[in-house]
C-alpha positions in Angstrom: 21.3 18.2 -81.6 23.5 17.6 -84.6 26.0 21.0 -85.6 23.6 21.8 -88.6 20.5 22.0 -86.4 22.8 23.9 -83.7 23.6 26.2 -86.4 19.7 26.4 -87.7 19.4 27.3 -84.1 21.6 30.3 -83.8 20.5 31.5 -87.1 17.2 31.6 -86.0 17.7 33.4 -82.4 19.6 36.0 -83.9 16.7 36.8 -86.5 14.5 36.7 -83.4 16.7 39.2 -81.4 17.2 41.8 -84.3 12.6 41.8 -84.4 13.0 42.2 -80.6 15.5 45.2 -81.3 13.6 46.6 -84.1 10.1 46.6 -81.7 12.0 48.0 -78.8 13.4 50.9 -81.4 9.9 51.3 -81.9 9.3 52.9 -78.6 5.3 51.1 -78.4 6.6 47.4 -77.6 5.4 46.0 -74.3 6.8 42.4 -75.1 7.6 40.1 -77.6 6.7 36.2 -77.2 7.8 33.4 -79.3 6.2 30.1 -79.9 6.1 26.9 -81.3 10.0 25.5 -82.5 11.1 29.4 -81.6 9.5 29.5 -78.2 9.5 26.8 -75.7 10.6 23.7 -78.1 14.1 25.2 -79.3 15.1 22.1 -79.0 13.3 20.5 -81.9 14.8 23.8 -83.7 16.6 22.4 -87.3 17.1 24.4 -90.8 13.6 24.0 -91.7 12.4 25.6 -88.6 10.4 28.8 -88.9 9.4 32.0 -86.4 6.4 32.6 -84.3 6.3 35.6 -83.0 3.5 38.1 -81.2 4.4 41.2 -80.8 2.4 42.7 -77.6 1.8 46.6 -78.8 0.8 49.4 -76.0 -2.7 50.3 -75.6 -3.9 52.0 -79.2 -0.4 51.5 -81.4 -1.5 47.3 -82.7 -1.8 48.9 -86.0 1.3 50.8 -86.4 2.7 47.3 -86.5 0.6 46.2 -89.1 -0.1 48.9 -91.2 3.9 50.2 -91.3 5.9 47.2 -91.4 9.2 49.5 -91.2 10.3 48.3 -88.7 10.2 44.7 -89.6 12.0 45.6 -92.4 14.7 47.5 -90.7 15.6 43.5 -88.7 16.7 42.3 -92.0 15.5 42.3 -95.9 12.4 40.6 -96.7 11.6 39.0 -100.3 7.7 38.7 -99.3 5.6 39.5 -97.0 1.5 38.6 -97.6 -1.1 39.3 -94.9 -2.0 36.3 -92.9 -5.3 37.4 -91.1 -6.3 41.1 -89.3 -3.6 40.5 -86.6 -0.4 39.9 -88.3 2.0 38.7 -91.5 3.9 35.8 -93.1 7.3 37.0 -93.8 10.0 35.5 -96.1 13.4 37.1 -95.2 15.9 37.4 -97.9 18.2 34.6 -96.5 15.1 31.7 -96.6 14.6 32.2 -92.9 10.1 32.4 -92.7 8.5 33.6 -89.8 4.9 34.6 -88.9 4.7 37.9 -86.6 1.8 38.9 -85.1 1.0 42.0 -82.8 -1.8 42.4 -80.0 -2.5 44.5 -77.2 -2.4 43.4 -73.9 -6.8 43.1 -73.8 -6.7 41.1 -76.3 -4.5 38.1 -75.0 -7.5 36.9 -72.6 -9.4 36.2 -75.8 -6.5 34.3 -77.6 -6.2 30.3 -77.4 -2.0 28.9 -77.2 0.7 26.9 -75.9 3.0 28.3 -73.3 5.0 30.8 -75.0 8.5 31.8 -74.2 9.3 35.5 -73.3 11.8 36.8 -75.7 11.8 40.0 -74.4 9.2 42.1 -72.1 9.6 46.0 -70.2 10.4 45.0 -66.2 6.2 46.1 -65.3 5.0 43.5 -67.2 3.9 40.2 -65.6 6.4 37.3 -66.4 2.4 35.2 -66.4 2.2 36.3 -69.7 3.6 33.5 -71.7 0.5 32.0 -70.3 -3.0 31.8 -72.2 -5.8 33.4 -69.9 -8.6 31.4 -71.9 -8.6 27.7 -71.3 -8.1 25.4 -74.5 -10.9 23.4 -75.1 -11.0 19.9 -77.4 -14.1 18.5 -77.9 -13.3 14.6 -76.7 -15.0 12.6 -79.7 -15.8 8.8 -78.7 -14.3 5.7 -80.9 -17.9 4.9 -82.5 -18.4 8.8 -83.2 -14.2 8.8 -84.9 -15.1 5.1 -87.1 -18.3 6.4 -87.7 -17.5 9.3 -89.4 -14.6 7.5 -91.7 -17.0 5.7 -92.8 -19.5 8.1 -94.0 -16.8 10.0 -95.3 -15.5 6.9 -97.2 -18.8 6.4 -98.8 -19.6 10.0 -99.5 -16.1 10.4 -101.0 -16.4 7.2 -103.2 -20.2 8.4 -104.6 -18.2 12.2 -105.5 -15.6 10.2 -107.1 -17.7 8.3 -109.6 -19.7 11.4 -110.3 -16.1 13.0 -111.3 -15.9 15.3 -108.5 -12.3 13.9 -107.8 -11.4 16.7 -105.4 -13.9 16.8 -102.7 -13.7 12.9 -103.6 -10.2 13.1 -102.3 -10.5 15.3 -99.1 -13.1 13.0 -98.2 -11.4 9.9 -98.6 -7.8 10.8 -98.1 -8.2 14.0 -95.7 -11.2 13.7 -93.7 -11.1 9.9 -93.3 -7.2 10.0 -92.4 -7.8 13.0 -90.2 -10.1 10.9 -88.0 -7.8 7.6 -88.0 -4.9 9.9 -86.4 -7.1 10.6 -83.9 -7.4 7.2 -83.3 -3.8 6.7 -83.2 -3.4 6.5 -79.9 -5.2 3.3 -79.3 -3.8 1.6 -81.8 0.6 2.5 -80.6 2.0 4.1 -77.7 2.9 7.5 -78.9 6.3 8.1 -78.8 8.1 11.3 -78.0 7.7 14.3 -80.3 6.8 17.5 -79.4 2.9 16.9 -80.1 1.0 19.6 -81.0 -2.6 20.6 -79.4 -3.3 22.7 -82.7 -2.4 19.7 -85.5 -2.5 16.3 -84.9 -0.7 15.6 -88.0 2.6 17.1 -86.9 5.4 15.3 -86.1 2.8 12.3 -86.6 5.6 10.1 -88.4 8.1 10.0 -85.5 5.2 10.4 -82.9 3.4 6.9 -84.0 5.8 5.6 -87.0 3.7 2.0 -86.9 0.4 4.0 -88.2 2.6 6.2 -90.1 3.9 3.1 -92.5 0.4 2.8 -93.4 -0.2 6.2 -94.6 1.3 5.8 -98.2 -1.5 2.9 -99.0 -4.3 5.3 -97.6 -2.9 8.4 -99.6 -2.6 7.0 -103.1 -3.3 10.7 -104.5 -6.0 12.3 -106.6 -7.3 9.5 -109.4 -7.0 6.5 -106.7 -9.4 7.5 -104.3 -11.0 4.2 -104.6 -7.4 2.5 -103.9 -7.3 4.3 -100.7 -11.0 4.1 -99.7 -10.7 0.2 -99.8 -6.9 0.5 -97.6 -8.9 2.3 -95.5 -12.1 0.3 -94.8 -9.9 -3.2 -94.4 -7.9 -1.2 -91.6 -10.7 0.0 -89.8 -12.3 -3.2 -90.0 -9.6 -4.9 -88.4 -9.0 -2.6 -85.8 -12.2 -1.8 -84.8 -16.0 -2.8 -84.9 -17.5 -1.6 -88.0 -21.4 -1.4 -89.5 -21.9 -4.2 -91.3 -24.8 -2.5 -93.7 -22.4 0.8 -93.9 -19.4 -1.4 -95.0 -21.4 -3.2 -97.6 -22.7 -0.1 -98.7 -19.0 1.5 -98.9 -17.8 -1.7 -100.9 -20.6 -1.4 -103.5 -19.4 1.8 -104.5 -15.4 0.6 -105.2 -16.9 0.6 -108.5 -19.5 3.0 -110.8 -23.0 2.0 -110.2 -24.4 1.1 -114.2 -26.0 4.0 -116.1 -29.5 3.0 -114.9 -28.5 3.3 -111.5 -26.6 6.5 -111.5 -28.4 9.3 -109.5 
């Protein structure tokens, strides 16, 4: 780890420990847990690195975490802070650092999907099991003909949006959707490399993780008015890499262009 990202590292564990202080100070803390780059992958830790943080509340006091944030405030000044979802906040401190803290009781952790966290603090009666989810984490497995298939249709749904000038939706379709499915893909195309993959985004770390695939991105992300562009990147590589319909990719070439006026729907 380079002296920058040592010092990104330090930064961030002492912003960590002063929340841990400020929820013991609160007297209703059972544990704090910390996860993703702050939790068990401190070594990927560099100054772009943000907190993850659950606060575990006693039985009945969740909401005096969320509803007073005092005590969040008393760690270190804060810039912003928005609301994130019922259980927790996104946080700017006043020196750039973000975090995202969350607080649950102990009840609701067997409904709750994660990685192995990392205990940064707990009281001595509470099990050391509960960096641990309780509820298993469930992917659906897609086969290759359902992942190409869906490109595809996503390709030529995307392409008919875009000559209608519905460029958006065009775009996710083409350049979000489609691309979403080819990483999933990724791994039969490279050996993925080590890089701290992550079961909740497929797309992180995705450049170091498979950097042959990732050369490719630029040509299928050409950006908001060359949805077309990347529609046709995006059909040749599938087609090359795997079997595709021959009636679906006629159909996805005839709409590179506008159909005529007489044709338009």
């Amino acid at each position: 780890m380079s002296d920058r990202n040592e010092a990104a590292r330090a930064r961030l564990l002492q912003r960590l420990d002063e929340i841990v202080q400020s929820a013991i100070a609160s007297g209703h803390a059972l544990a704090v847990l910390a996860l993703g780059s702050s939790g068990r992958e401190l070594d990927r830790v560099d100054e772009y690195s943000d907190l993850d943080l659950w606060v575990i509340a006693e039985d009945g006091y969740q909401q005096d975490f969320l509803v007073n944030m005092d005590w969040i405030h008393a760690a270190s000044p804060i810039v912003h802070q928005h609301k994130h979802g019922l259980t927790g906040y996104s946080i700017v401190f006043e020196d750039g650092i973000f975090a995202e803290v969350d607080a649950f009781e102990l009840p609701d952790l067997s409904a709750l999907e994660f990685a192995e966290a990392r205990i940064a603090w707990k009281r001595p009666e509470i099990p050391d099991t509960i960096r641990f989810a309780q509820k298993e984490t469930k992917r659906w497995q897609r086969t290759v003909d359902e992942l190409v298939g869906e490109a595809l249709g996503n390709l030529y749904v995307g392409l008919g949006r875009f000559h209608r000038g519905e460029k958006l939706t065009a775009m996710r379709f083409i350049q979000v959707y489609a691309v979403d499915r080819l990483l999933e893909l990724a791994h039969l195309l490279e050996t993925e490399q080590p890089a701290w993959p992550d079961i909740y985004g497929n797309e992180r770390r995705f450049e170091k993780r498979f950097p042959g695939l990732a050369a490719v991105l630029p040509r299928l992300l050409q950006g908001y008015e060359r949805s077309p562009e990347s529609a046709q990147v995006m059909l040749e590589f599938l087609d090359e890499h795997f079997t595709v319909n021959p009636a679906l990719k006629a159909a996805i070439i005839s709409r590179y262009k506008p159909a005529g006026p007489d044709k338009q729907a």
